[in-house]
N, C-alpha and C positions, 0 to 999 in steps of 0.2 A: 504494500500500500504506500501511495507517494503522499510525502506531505504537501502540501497546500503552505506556497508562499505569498504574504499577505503584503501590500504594497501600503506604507507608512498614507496618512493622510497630510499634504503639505498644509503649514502652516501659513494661510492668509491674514495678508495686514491691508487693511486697508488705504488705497493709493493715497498719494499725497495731495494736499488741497493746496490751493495758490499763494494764499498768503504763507506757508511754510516753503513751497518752491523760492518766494519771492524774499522769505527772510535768509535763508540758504546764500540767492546767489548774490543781495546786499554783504552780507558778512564777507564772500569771496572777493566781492568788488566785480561780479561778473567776468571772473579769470579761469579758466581751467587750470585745475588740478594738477595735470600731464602736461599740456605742450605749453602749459603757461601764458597763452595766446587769449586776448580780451574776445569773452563770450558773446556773442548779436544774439537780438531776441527776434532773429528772423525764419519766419518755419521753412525746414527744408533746407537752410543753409550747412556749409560742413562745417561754421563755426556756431550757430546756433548753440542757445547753451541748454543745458539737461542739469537732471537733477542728479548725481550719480551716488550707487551705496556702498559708503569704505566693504564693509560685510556685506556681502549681498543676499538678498532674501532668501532667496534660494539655498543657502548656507545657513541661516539662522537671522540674519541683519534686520535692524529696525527701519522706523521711520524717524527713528530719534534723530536731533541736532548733530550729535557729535557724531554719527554714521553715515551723515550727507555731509556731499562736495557739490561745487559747479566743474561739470566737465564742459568741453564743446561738444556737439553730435557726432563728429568722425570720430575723437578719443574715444567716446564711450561705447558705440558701437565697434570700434576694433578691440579695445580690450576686453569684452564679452562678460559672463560671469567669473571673474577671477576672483 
């Protein structure tokens, strides 16, 4: 008889609302993280800025203060869930 392996239930947080997006990238200066390059608040640009998770959720990470950065949108999407 095979055991029956059970697939853990991931651990949902609730997305971030804008005035925390928006005190995130104040605190940054609207700079990424990574290339250090000043963030635009333009959608679809490859510096557009994100809100990015030191830990990422996926790993255990909050939505806490100290676990968000500003990245640009190319940073953040090339370095993935790391």
């Amino acid at each position: 008889m095979e055991k029956k392996t059970r697939k853990r239930a991931k651990k949902k947080i609730p997305s971030l609302n804008q005035s925390t997006r928006l005190r995130v990238f104040i605190r940054d200066k609207f700079t990424c993280y990574i290339c250090k390059v000043r963030a635009r608040e333009l959608p679809h640009h490859p510096q557009m800025a994100t809100v990015d998770h030191v830990l990422a959720v996926s790993k255990g990470g909050t939505n806490k203060m100290k676990n968000l950065r500003t990245c640009c949108y190319k940073c953040n999407t090339e370095k993935g869930d790391k």
